[in-house]
C-alpha positions, 0 to 999 in steps of 0.5 A: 096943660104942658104937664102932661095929662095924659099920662094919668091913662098911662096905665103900665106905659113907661112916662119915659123911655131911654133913647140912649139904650142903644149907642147907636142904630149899629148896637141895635143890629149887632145885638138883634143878629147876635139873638137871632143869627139862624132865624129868617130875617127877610122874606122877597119874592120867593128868597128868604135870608136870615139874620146872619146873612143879612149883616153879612151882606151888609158888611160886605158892602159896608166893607165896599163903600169904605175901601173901594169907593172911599165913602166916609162918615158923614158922606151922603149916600142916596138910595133909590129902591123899591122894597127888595131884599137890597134895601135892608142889606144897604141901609145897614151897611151905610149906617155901619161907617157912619155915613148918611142915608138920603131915602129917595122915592123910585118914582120920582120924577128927573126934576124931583130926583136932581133935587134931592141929589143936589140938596143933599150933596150925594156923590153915591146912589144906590138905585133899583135898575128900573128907575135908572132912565130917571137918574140917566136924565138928570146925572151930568147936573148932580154930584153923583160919582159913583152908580150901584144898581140894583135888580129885584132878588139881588143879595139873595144869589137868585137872578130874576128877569127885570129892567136893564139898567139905562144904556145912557149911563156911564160904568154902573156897579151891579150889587152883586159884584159890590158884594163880592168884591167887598166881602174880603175886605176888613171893615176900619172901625167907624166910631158912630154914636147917637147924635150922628145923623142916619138919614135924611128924610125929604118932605115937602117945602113951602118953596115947593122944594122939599127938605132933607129932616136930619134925622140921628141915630139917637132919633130912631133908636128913641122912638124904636123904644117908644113903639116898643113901650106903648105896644110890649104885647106885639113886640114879642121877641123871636115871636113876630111876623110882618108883611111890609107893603109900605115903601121902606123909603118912607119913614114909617116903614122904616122905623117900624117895620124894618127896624123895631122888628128887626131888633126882635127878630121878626120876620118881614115879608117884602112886598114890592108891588102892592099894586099888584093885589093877587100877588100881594095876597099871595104873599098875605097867606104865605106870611100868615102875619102877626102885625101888619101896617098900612095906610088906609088907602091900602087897607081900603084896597085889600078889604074891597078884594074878594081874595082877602078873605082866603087869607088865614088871620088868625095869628093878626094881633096888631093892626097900624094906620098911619101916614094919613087919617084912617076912616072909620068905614075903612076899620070895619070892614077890614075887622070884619074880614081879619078880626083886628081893627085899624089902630091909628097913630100920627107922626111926621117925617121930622120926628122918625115918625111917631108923635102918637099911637093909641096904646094896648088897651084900646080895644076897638077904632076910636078916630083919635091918633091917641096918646102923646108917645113916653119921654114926648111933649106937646103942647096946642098953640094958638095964633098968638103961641099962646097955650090952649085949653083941654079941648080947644083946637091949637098947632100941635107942636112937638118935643123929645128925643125922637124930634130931627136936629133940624132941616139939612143946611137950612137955618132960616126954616129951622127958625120958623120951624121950631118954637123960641123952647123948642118945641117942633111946629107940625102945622096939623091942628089938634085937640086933646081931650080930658083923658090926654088922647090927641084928634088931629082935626086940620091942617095950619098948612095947606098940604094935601096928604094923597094916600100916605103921602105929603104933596106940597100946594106949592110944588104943584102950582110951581110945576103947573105954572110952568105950562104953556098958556098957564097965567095962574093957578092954585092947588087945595085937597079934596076928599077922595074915597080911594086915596083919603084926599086928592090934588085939584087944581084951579086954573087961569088961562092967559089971555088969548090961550088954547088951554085944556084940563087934559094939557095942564095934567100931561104937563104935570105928569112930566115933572112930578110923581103920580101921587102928585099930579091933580086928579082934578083941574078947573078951568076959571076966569080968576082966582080969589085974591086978599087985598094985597094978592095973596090967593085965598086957597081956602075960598077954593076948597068949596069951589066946583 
């Protein structure tokens, strides 16, 4: 079974990739701009910039960050912004010294935020002005030193109307004012090679604290090529166009939608509100695009749209769904409006992301998440870490080059995260069949995926029990048609407490991203309990 089957419906695939193509992140740039210099690169609200432009930008805040603000290879910076022309430009310039990445969800709440911050030991923040009321909430109890806020058309030379930055905050850097000072300055030359690490990508923790996946250079530029070998008909170079509505904090967007198009001259169009359907649609028929990526949420929302079909789709040659299972309903109905069908892939934030994807040649949506990516491993384990048979469910576990080191500074969850050979444990339960194509079937974990997004049992419950008149609670998902799955949230009162659903979720709302936050609370005399006490979650999921 570890040999591999699937590669015999390989097909033209590679069964290896080299993940040291590239030195670094940096190389890849370099050599993307050196190809496209005059060609548009980014597209956001109304602004374009070109490749040139860009790793000018960028190095004038490279430049920023290394004289003015001593940022060294191997510091942390945090950034905290919504998919704007800024994120790109300070991405590659934090990747040029040689510094760390911590990707930070805008939404996030003050308690989440000085989490993260802490954890990762950040003394930078790079921040989008609206979100700075949360960081002015937290600031005096993390390590943050130094403020670069960000408004929504910045490093374009554009002003456009948006949020001030939060008046309780100390002495913040507008980017603009970073750039400029920056651009005369002479970068020092950081060495930067494969096993330095680029970001750290949060995800959820059995403690209801999430974990910083330590993610290196060689991690992306592994699995860019991966992406790039299962799919060479969508990777045409100088030829492709992208819209990005998935946040680019999220590791899907990042590794596919920024950085493999960036590295064949694409142009991508940012979309920082899909909420916002119309203007969203809008930017839909200005774009025009080759591929486009989603989660099935957002498909879902765009193919319920009547204005959809005003968008011409005739150049739409690829379709992804990732970040959560897309529903075949979902599929239909957007290939019916586009022509392009939904083809699905599974990955995790651990490993940059894609473990999976359903090649070229699939032809129509199947379910499955298809096949192993080249140079990737995986086996199904059982209870017992035994191997299982072609068709037997087991945990997915993962090895290849696009697999993190390990969790930032946490030694005793790497060895409960990884196998005594290696291989990465996911915690998603899998089945392959006799051709080598992986059906992610359940999750080992009671994590609960809200439209593309991990939410941790324990985290909810942690925050939850927290309210007043809370005695105990428990936290499991449910199927939801919007989101694929939602938070509901089971309930026990204390003991002579006035408590009502609505209280627990206003509670929640404080402390925790929308997305986290249950969507359902029951209220319930007691929680199913094993012998020794332990709340059987399970037992809930059937409960009303």
């Amino acid at each position: 079974m570890s040999a591999r089957h699937w590669l015999h419906s390989y097909g033209s695939i590679p069964a290896d990739i080299d993940p040291d193509r590239y030195a670094s992140i940096n190389v890849l740039i370099d050599d993307a701009v050196q190809c496209y210099a005059d060609k548009p690169a980014l597209h956001a609200l109304g602004q374009t910039l070109s490749y040139a432009e860009v790793d000018r930008l960028a190095r004038a805040f490279a430049a920023y960050l290394q004289r003015r603000i001593g940022v060294g290879k191997g510091d942390r910076v945090a950034v905290m912004l919504p998919n704007i022309l800024a994120f790109p430009i300070v991405c590659m310039a934090i990747a040029r010294i040689g510094a760390v990445q911590v990707n930070v969800n805008p939404l996030y709440t003050p308690r989440e935020l000085e989490h993260q911050l802490n954890d990762a030991g950040a003394q930078v923040i790079v921040i989008y002005n609206g979100a700075t009321p949360t960081l002015a909430e937290v600031l005096a109890r993390t390590g943050i030193k130094t403020i670069i806020g960000c408004g929504l058309a910045d490093g374009s030379g554009a002003e456009l109307p948006g949020p001030a930055v939060d008046a309780r905050l100390p002495a913040t850097v507008p980017l603009p004012q970073a750039l400029a000072q920056g651009a005369p300055l002479s970068l020092t030359p950081v060495a930067v090679g494969g096993d330095d690490l680029l970001f750290l990508q949060y995800t959820g923790g059995t403690t209801g604290l999430s974990k910083g996946a330590a993610l290196s250079h060689r991690n992306l530029v592994a699995n860019i090529e991966q992406y790039k070998a299962f799919m060479p008909s969508a990777v045409r170079p100088g030829e492709e166009v992208i819209v990005t509505a998935i946040p680019l904090y999220h590791i899907f967007a990042l590794m596919v939608n920024f950085l493999s198009y960036f590295s064949v001259g694409a142009e991508n169009w940012l979309v920082a509100n899909p909420r916002d359907l119309d203007g969203f649609i809008d930017t839909l028929k200005a774009a025009r695009p080759t591929v486009f990526t989603g989660v099935n949420t957002l498909f879902a929302g765009l193919a319920a749209h009547p204005r959809l079909a005003e968008v011409d789709w005739s150049r739409l040659a690829l379709s992804v769904g990732g970040g959560a299972a897309v529903i075949g309903a979902t599929s239909q109905r957007w290939q019916a409006i586009t022509g392009s069908f939904i083809r699905e892939g599974y990955g995790l934030s651990e490993t940059s992301p894609v473990v999976s994807f359903n090649p070229a040649f699939i032809e129509s949506f199947s379910g499955s998440t298809g096949l192993p990516m080249p140079s990737t491993d995986v086996k199904l384990l059982d209870d017992e870490n035994r191997e299982v048979a072609i068709g037997e469910a087991g945990e997915v576990c993962v090895k290849g080059p696009q697999v993190m080191r390990g969790y930032w500074e946490k030694p005793e969850a790497n060895a409960q995260a990884f196998t005594a050979d290696g291989y990465f444990r996911t915690g998603d339960v899998g089945q392959f069949d006799a051709q080598g194509f992986l059906r992610i079937v359940d999750r080992k974990k009671d994590m609960v995926i809200v439209s593309g997004f991990n939410v941790y049992p324990n985290e909810v419950e942690a925050v939850a029990a927290a309210c007043p008149g809370v005695a105990e609670c428990a936290c499991v998902g449910v199927p939801d048609e919007k989101s694929g799955e939602a938070v509901k949230l089971f309930v026990v009162a204390a003991a002579g407490a006035s408590l009502s659903e609505a209280e627990v979720i206003a509670h929640c709302k404080a402390s925790m991203a929308a997305y986290k936050v249950p969507k359902i609370v029951r209220l319930l005399p007691g929680l199913p309990k094993s012998t020794v006490g332990k709340i059987l979650r399970r037992e809930l999921r059937n409960v009303d």
